[in-house]
N, C-alpha and C positions, 0 to 999 in steps of 0.2 A: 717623822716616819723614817724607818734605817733603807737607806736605798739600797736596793740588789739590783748587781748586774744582769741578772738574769731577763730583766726587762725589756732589753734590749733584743733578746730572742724572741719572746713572744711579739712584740710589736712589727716587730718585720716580717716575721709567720702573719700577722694582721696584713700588712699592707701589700702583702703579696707581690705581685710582680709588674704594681703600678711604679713605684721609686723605692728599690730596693738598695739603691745606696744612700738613702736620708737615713739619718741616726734620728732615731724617736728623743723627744725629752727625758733628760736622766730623773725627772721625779716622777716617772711614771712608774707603776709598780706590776708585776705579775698576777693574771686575775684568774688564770687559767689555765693547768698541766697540758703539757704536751702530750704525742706520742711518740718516743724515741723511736729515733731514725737519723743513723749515720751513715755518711758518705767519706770515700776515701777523699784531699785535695786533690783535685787534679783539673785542669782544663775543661772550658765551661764553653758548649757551643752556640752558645746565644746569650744574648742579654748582656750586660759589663761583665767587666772582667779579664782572668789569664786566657789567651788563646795559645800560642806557639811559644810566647818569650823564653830565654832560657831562663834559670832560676840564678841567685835569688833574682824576686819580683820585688819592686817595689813597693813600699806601704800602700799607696792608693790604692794598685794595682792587685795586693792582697787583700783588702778590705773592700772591693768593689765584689773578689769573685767570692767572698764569702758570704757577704749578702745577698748574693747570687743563690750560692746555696744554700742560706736559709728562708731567704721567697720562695724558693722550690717545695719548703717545706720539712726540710731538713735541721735535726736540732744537736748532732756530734758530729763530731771528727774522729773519724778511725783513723790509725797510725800505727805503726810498728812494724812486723815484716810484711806483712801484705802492704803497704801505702810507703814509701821510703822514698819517692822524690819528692810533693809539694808538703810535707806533714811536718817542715823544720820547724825548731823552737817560736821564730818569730808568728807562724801558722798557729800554733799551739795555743801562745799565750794570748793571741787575739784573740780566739775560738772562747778562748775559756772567758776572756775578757767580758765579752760580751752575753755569755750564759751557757756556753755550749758544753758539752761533757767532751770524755776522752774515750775511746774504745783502744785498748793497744792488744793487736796481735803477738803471737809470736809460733816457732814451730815445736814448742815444749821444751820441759827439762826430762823428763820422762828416759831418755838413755836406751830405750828397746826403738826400733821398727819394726815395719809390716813382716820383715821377712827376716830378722836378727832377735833372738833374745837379748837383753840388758847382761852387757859385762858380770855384774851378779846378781843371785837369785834376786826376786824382789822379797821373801822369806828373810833373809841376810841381811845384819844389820849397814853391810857394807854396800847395800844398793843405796838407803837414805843417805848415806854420810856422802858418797857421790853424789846422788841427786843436790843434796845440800851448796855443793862447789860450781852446782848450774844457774843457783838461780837467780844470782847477783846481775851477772855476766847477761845471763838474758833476759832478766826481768827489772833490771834495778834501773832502768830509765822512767820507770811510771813513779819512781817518787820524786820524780821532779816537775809533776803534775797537781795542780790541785785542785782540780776538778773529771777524776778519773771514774768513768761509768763502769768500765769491765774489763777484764785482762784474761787474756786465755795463756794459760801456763800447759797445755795437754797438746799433744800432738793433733795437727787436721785430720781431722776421718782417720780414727783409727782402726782398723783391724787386722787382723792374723792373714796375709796372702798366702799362707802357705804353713803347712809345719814345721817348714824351716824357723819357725819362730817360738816354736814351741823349747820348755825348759825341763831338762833332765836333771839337772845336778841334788845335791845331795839334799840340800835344803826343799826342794823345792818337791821330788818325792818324799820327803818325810812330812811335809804339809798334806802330801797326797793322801800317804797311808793313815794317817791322822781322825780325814775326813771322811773316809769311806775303808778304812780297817782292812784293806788289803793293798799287799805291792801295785805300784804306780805301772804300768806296762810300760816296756822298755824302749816304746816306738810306737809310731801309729800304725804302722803295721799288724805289730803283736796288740795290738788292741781290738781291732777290725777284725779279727777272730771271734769275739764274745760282742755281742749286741749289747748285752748291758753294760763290760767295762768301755767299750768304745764309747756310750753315750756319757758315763760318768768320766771318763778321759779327755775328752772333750769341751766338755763343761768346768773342767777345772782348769784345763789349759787357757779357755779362753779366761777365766776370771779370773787370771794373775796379772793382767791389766790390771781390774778392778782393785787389788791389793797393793797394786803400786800408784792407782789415782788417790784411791782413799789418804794416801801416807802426807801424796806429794799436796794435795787442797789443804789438810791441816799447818803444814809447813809452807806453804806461800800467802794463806790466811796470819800467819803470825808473821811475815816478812813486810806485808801490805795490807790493812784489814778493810781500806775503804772499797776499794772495787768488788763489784761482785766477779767472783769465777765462771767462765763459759768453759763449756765442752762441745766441740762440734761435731755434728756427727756427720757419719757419711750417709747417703742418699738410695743405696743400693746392697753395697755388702753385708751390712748388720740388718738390713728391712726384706731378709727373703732372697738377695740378686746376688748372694757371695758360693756362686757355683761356678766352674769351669769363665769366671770372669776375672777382675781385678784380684779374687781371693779362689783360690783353683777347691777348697772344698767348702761347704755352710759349714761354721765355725761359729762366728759372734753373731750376737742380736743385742740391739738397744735394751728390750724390756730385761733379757737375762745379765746385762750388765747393772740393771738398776740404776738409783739415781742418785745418791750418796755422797758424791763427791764432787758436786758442781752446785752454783747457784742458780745456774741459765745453762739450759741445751740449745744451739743453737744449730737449726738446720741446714743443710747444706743443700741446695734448690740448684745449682748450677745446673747441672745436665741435662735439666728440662727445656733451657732457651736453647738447646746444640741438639742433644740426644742423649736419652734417658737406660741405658740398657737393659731394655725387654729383650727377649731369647729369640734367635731366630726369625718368621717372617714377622715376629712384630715389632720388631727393632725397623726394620726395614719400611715398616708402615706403623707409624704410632700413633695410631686413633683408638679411643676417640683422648687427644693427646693430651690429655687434663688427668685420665686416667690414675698414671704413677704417682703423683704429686698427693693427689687425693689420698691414696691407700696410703700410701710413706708418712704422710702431714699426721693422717691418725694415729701410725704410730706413735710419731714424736707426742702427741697429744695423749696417746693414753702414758705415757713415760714420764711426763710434766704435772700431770695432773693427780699422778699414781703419786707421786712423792712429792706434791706439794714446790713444785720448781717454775722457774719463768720457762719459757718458748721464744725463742726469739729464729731469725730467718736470715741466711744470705741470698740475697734478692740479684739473680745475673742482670747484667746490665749490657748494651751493644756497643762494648767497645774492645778496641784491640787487646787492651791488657788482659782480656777477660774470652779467651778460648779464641784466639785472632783465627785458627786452620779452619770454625767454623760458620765463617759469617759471608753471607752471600746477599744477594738483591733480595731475594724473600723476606729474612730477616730483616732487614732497613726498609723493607713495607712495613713492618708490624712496628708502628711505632708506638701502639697500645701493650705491646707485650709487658714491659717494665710494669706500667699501672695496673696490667690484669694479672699478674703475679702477686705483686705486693697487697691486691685485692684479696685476692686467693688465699694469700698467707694469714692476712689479719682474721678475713673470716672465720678461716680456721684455726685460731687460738694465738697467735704471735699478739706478744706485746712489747717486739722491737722488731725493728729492720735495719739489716746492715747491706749497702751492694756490695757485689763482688763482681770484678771489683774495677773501679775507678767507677766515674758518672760515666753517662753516656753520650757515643762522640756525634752523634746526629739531634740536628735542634729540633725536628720533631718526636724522639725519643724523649728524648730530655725535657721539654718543654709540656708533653703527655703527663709524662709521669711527675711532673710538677704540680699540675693542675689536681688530677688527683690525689697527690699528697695533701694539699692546701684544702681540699676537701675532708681529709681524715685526722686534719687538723683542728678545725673549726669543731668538733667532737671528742678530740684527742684522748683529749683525760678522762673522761666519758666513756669512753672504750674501754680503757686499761681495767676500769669496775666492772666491767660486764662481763664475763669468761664467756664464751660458746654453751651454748647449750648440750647439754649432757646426753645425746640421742636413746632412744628407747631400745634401740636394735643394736649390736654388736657382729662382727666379724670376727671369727678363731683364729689365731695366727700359731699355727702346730710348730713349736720349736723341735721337739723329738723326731718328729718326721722329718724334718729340714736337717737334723742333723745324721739321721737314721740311715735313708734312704739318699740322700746329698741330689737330691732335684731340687733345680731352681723353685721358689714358692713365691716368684715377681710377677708373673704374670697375669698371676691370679688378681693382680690391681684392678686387670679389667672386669670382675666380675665384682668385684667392691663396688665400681664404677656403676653399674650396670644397677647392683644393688642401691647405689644410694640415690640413684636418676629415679629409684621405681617406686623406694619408698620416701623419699627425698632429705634424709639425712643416713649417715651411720658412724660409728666407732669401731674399735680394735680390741681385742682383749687378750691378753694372753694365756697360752694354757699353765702356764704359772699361777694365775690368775682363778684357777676354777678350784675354788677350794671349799667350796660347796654347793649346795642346792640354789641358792640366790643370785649365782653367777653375776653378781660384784650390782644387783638390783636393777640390770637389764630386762626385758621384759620376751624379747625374741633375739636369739642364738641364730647366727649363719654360720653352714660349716660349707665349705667351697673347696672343693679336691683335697678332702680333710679324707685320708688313707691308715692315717696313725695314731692313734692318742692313748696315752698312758691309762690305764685301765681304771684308777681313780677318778679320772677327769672324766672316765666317760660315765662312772656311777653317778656322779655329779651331777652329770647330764640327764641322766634317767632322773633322778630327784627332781630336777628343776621341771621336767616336764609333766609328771606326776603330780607337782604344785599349781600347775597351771602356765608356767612356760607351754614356748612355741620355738620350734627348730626347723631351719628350713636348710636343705641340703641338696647338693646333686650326686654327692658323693658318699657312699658308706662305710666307715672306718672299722677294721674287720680287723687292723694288728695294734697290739699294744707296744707300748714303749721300747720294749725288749725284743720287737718284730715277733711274736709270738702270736696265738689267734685271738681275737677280741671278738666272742656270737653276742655280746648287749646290745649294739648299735643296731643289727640285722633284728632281733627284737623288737626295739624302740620304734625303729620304721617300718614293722609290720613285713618282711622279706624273708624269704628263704635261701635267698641268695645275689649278689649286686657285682659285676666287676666295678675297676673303678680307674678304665684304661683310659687315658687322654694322647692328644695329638704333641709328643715330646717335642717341644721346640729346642734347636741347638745351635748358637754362635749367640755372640753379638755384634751388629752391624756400627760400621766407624761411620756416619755419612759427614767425611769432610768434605769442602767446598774446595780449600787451596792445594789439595792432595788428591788423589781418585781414594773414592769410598771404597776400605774395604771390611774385611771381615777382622775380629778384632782380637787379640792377644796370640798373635803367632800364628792365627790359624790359614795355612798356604793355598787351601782349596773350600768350596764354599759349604757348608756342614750337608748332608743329606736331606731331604724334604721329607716333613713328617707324615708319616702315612696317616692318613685320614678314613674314618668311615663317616658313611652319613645317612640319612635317615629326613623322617619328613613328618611334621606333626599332620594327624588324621583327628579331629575330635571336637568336641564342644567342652568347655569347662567356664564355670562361670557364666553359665549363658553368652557364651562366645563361641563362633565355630575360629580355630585356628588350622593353619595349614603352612607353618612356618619350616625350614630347612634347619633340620640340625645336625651337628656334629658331633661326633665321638657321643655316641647310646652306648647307657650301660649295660641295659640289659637286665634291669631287675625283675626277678623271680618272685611275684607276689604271697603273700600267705595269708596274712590277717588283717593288712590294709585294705583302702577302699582306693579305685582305680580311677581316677576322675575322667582321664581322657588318655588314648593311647595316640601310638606313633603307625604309620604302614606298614610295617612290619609286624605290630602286635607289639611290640614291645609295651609296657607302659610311660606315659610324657610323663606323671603328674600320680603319687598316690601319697593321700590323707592316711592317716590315724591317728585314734583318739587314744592316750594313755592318761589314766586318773582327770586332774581339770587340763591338762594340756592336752597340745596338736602338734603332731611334726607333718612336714609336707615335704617329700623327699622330689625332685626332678631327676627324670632319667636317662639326664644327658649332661655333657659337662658344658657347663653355662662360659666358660670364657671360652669354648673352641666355638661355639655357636657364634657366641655374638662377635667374636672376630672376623669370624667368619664373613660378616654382612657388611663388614668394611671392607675388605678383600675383595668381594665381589660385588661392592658396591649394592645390596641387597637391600632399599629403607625400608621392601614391604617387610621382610622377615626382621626386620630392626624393630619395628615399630610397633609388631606381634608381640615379640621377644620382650620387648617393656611392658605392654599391657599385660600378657601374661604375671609377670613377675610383679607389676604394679596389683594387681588384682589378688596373688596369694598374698601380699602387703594385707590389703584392705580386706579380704576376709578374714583376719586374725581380728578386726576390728579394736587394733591397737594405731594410732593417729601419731607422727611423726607432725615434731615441730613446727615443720616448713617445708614445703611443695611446692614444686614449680609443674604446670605441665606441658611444657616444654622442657626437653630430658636436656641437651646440651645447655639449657640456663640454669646456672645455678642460682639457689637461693640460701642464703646460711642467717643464722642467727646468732649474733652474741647479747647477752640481758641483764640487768641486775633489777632492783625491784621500783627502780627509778624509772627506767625505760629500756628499752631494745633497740638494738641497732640489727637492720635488715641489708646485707650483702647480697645485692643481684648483678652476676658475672657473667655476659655473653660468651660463651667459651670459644662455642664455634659453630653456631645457628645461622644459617641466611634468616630467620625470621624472625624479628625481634621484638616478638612479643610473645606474652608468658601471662597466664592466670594463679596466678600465688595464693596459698595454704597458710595462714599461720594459727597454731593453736600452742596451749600450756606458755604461754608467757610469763602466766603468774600474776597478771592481773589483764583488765577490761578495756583495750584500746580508745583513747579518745581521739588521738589525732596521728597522722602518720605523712612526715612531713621530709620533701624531698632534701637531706644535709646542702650538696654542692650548691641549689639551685634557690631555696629558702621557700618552696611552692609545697602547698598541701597536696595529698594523693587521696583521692577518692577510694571510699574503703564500703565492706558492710560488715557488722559483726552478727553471728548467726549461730547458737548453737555450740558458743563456746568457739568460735571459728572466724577470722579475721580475714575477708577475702577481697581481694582486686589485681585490677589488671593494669602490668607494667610493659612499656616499652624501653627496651635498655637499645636505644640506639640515638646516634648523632652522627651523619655519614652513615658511613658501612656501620653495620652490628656488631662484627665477632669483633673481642675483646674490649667491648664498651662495657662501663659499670656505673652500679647506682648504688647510691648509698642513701637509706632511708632511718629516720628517728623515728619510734615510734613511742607515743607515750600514755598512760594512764589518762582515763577518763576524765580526769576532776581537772588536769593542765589546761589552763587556756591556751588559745593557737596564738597568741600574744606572747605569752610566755614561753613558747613555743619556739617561736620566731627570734626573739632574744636570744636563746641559748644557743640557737641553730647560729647565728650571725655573729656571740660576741668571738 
C-alpha cells in the first residue's frame, strides 16, 4: 500500500489531546476527510509546545506546538501577510510533512484602494501588464509549497470608501457609454441630478472592480493552477452598512459584484467578537447580538450558492494580534465565543475556517474551541456533502434603494433575526434576483423596510403572489428604481395608502476597552436621537389577545384588505389579502424599531408577543420551515445530504437551555439521532412527517454552549451509527 503523509493528520485529529505529540505509525493510512481549518503558527496557551521563546524554535519545540494544533482540531497553516512571525519554511514544511495544507494570504496585486483608483483604467491594456509585474513579487513564495490549499491575490474587504475612487478617464467612460449609450456623467455630482443616471453611474463604477478581478483570477490561475482563489469580503460595507461608515455612500454589494472570479469567498466575521456596526442606538447595544452575523452569513450564502463557489469564514479569535483596543475582562469570560462562532459559521454553510488572527492567547479560549473542533471533526468530511438547507422563506435585500436613497439597510439584520427566530430558518435573495414569478423557487417573500424597488421586480412580485406565493411585509414599496411612484405594491396589499417612516438611526459606536468609547469616523459630537413614535397593539389575531408596544406605525389606509387586528389608535397592526392562490400579510409598523425596542427597555413581555405574533403569520401560511427551535435565542440550523443530516444547536444567549426542536423535509424518515461530541442517542418522535424532541444545549452556564447532532435514515443501525460517530 503507497503511504500518504497525510495520515499523520488524521491520526492525531483521532487522538485528540490525550498525547498529541506521539507520531501515529507510518503505515497507517487516511480513512476519513477532514474539515478544513487553519490556524495562523503562533503561540499555544496550554498543552506542549511554543509559549514566549524567541524564534527560530527548535525542532521538538516546533513539532510539539503543531501537534498541538492539530489535537485542537486543526488541519492548515495559514501564512503569508497575515501570519509572518512562526510560518518560516521549517514551519511550513513540517505542516505539509505531515498532511497539512497551506493557506497564503496576501494584500493583492489589484494596484487600486478603497479611496484611489488604479494608476490606469482597468479598460487599458496597460492596467494588466502592471498588474502582471505584481504578481511574482507578491505571490511567487506559494510555489515553493507543495501542498498549497488557497491564495488570495485580491485585496481584504474591498470596497469604494468614497468616490474618490471612482474612474473618469478616457477608457473607462467609453466602457460607460458602451454600456448604457450615453455620456458617462462627469462626477458624482452631476449624476445625483437624474435618479436613473445616478443608479446606472454607480453601478458601473462599482463594477470596475469586478473587471479587474475578473482579468487578475485568469492571470494568477495561469501563474499557480493548484490553489484555489479566495476573495474576502467585508462584513458590513458591501452587506447594507456602506453609509456615512467605513464607505461614507452605499456603493458595493456582494450579490451585485457576483462571483466570477474567485473559487472560495471567504467571510470576514471579525467585528462581531469587538463590534459589529449597526447605526446609532444599536451599535451602542447589540442585541440580540447574533443578529448581524445572521443576516450578512445569508448573504455570503446566497453569493456561494448563486454561483456554484465554496464559503469559507474568518473565525476572530481573543488574542492581541487580533483588535488588542478591544478586549476587556468580558471577553476572557466567553471562553465559548471562538466555538459558538465557528458553530455558527459552519451551520451556516462554511466549509472552511480560518482565524483571524493568531490562536487564541487564554487556555480556556483555546482549549473550548478545541474540543469543539475535535467534535466537527469526527463528522468532518460528512459535513462538507451536506450543504445547509435551502430554506422556503427569503429576505429582499433592495440594492436600488440602498443606492437610491443612500440609508443604511444594516439594521434591518434585526428583523431577519427576528424573522428567522419565528419562523426558524431564512435566506437572502436579491432584487437582481427577481426575475420572475418563481422568485428563484422560494415559497414566502419578506420584504422589511423595502421603500424601493424597481418596477419589474415588483410585477414579479405580483405574479409570484397570484401563483400562490406569500409576501409578508411591514413596509410598502411605493417608488420605483428611478424614485418615481410605484401604486402595484399598495394594490397587492389591499391599501390606499402606507407611509413607510422609521426611527433613522445615525453614527456608529467605537466601544473600545483600551481607549474611551467613542462615536466613530470623525464624528466630534454624539449624532442626534432618533425621534420615535409609538403606539400599542389593541387586538386579537390568531385567537390571541395581544397588547404589545410598538414603534414607528405606519399608518396604513385600508382598502381592500381584511384587518385582522388593530393598534390604539385605530391604526391597523396586521392586514391579510388574498390575490389569486396567494396571501400577502402586510404589518403596520416597522418590525426592527419594535423589537429593538424590547431590548432597550429591557421589554421580554412585548419580546415574546412580538415572536408569537410573527411566529403565528409564519404558521398560518401553512408552509413548515426546516427546523425550529422554541426557544427563539436557540438556534437550530440544519445541513443534509441523502445520507444523513447534521443538526446545529447554538445557545446564543438564553439563561434557559432548553429548547423543543422542529425538524421536517429532510428528504427521508429519521431513524436515529445521535449526539456527534458525546456518541449518545437522543430521544426523538416522528409524527406527521415531523421529527421532534427536546434538547438541552448546556454544560455549566448555557449561552454559547453547542450541540452537534447526526441524524440518520431509518434503515441505519445505531451500531452503525456509533461507528461512524467515533471513527
Amino acid at each position: 500500500m503507497k503511504k500518504n503523509h497525510s495520515y499523520i493528520l488524521l491520526m492525531l485529529l483521532l487522538a485528540g489531546a490525550k498525547n498529541f505529540a506521539q507520531q501515529p505509525n507510518p503505515t497507517d493510512t487516511i480513512r476519513t476527510k477532514t474539515f478544513p481549518a487553519a490556524v495562523q503558527f503562533t503561540p499555544v496557551p496550554s498543552g506542549k509546545g511554543w509559549r514566549d521563546e524567541p524564534l527560530p524554535l527548535s525542532d521538538e519545540l516546533m513539532k510539539e506546538t503543531m501537534h498541538n494544533i492539530v489535537a485542537h482540531g486543526f488541519t492548515h497553516i495559514a501564512s503569508g501577510e497575515f501570519s509572518k512571525g512562526g510560518a518560516n519554511e521549517q514551519v511550513l514544511n513540517y505542516a505539509q510533512k505531515i498532511g497539512m495544507k497551506v493557506d497564503w494570504t496576501s494584500n493583492g496585486v489589484q494596484l487600486f484602494k478603497r479611496n484611489d483608483p488604479p494608476p490606469f483604467s482597468v479598460y487599458s491594456p496597460e492596467y494588466m501588464n502592471a498588474v502582471r509585474k505584481q504578481i511574482d513579487p507578491v505571490l511567487g513564495s506559494i510555489k515553493k509549497l507543495s501542498n498549497p490549499n488557497t491564495m488570495f491575490p485580491f485585496m481584504d474587504e474591498p470596497f469604494h470608501a468614497d468616490t474618490t475612487a471612482f474612474d473618469y478617464r478616457k477608457e473607462t467612460a467609453d466602457a460607460f457609454k458602451k454600456q448604457y449609450g450615453y455620456v458617462m456623467p462627469a462626477s458624482y455630482a452631476e449624476a445625483k441630478k437624474d435618479p436613473k443616471k445616478h443608479l446606472d453611474f454607480v453601478n458601473f463604477q462599482s463594477s470596475t472592480f469586478v473587471v479587474a478581478w475578473k482579468n487578475i483570477y485568469k492571470e494568477v490561475k495561469a501563474f499557480d493552477a493548484r490553489p484555489k482563489i479566495v476573495m474576502t469580503h467585508d462584513s458590513h460595507n458591501t452587506m447594507g452598512g456602506g453609509v456615512e461608515s467605513d464607505s461614507r455612500y452605499g456603493i458595493d454589494d456582494i450579490f451585485h459584484w457576483g462571483g466570477e472570479y474567485a473559487d472560495m469567498f471567504l467571510y470576514d466575521i471579525y467585528p462581531y467578537t469587538m463590534f459589529d456596526y449597526r447605526y446609532g442606538e444599536y451599535g451602542k447595544l447589540p442585541n440580540p447580538r447574533i443578529s448581524q452575523m445572521h443576516y450578512t452569513m445569508a448573504q455570503m450564502r446566497n453569493l456561494t450558492t448563486t454561483y456554484k463557489k465554496e464559503l469559507g469564514f474568518w473565525l476572530g479569535t481573543y488574542n492581541e494580534g487580533w483588535f488588542r483596543r478591544y478586549m476587556n475582562a468580558e471577553m476572557e469570560k466567553q471562553y465559548w465565543g471562538e466555538r459558538e462562532l465557528a458553530y455558527t459559521a459552519i451551520a451556516n454553510g462554511a466549509n472552511f475556517i480560518i482565524t483571524g488572527i493568531n490562536i487564541p492567547q487564554d487556555a480556556r479560549h483555546w482549549d473550548d474551541l478545541g474540543k469543539g473542533m475535535r467534535a466537527i471533526q469526527k463528522v468532518g468530511g460528512e459535513i462538507l456533502t451536506a450543504p445547509k438547507l435551502r430554506s422556503r422563506a427569503c429576505f429582499l435585500f433592495p440594492r436600488s434603494q440602498y443606492v437610491q436613497l443612500n440609508e443604511e439597510y444594516f439594521n434591518v439584520g434585526l428583523t431577519f433575526e427576528l424573522c428567522q427566530r419565528a419562523f426558524g430558518e431564512m435566506d437572502i435573495i436579491h432584487e437582481e434576483q427577481v426575475t420572475d414569478e418563481k422568485m428563484n423557487g422560494y415559497d414566502i417573500l419578506v420584504l422589511a423596510d423595502v421603500k424601493v424597488l424597481p418596477a419589474q421586480v415588483a410585477a414579479n412580485i405580483e405574479r409570484f403572489v397570484e401563483n400562490g406565493g406569500i409576501v409578508i411585509a411591514d413596509c410598502v414599496p411605493q417608488q420605483d428604481a428611478t424614485l418615481q411612484p410605484l401604486q402595484s405594491m399598495k394594490k397587492l396589499f389591499g391599501v390606499n395608502s402606507a407611509s413607510t417612516d422609521r426611527a433613522l438611526q445615525k453614527g456608529q459606536w467605537n466601544p473600545f476597552s483600551m481607549l474611551p468609547a467613542q462615536w466613530a469616523h470623525g464624528l466630534k459630537t454624539p449624532p442626534p436621537m432618533p425621534e420615535k413614535v409609538f403606539d400599542k397593539a389593541a387586538g386579537n389575531a390568531f385567537g390571541k389577545q395581544y397588547d404589545l408596544n410598538i414603534v414607528s406605525p405606519r399608518n396604513c389606509q385600508n382598502a381592500e384588505g381584511n384587518i385582522v387586528a388593530k393598534m390604539n389608535s385605530g391604526e391597523p397592526l396586521l392586514i391579510q389579502k388574498q390575490t389569486g392562490k396567494g396571501k400577502t400579510y402586510l404589518l403596520g409598523f416597522c418590525l426592527q424599531d419594535t423589537y429593538f425596542q424590547t431590548y432597550l427597555k429591557e421589554d421580554t413581555a412585548s419580546r415574546n408577543q412580538l415572536y408569537d405574533l410573527i411566529h403565528n403569520i409564519f404558521a398560518d401560511t401553512k408552509i413548515s420551515s426546516h427546523a425550529y427551535s422554541s426557544n427563539p435565542d436557540m438556534e437550530v440550523t440544519v445541513r443534509a445530504s441523502d445520507k444523513a443530516a447534521y443538526v446545529f444547536v447554538i445557545n446564543h444567549e438564553s439563561s434557559n437551555p432548553v429548547s423543543d426542536l422542529t425538524l421536517s423535509g429532510l428528504g427521508f424518515e429519521p431513524g436515529e439521532v445521535m449526539d456527534v461530541e458525546w456518541g449518545r442517542p437522543v430521544a426523538f418522535t416522528n409524527e406527521n412527517g415531523q421529527t421532534k424532541f427536546t434538547i438541552m444545549a448546556v454544560e455549566g452556564t448555557p449561552t454559547g454552549v453547542t450541540r452537534l447532532l447526526k441524524v440518520t435514515p431509518k434503515n441505519n443501525s445505531m451500531a452503525s451509527i456509533k461507528k461512524q460517530t467515533n471513527d
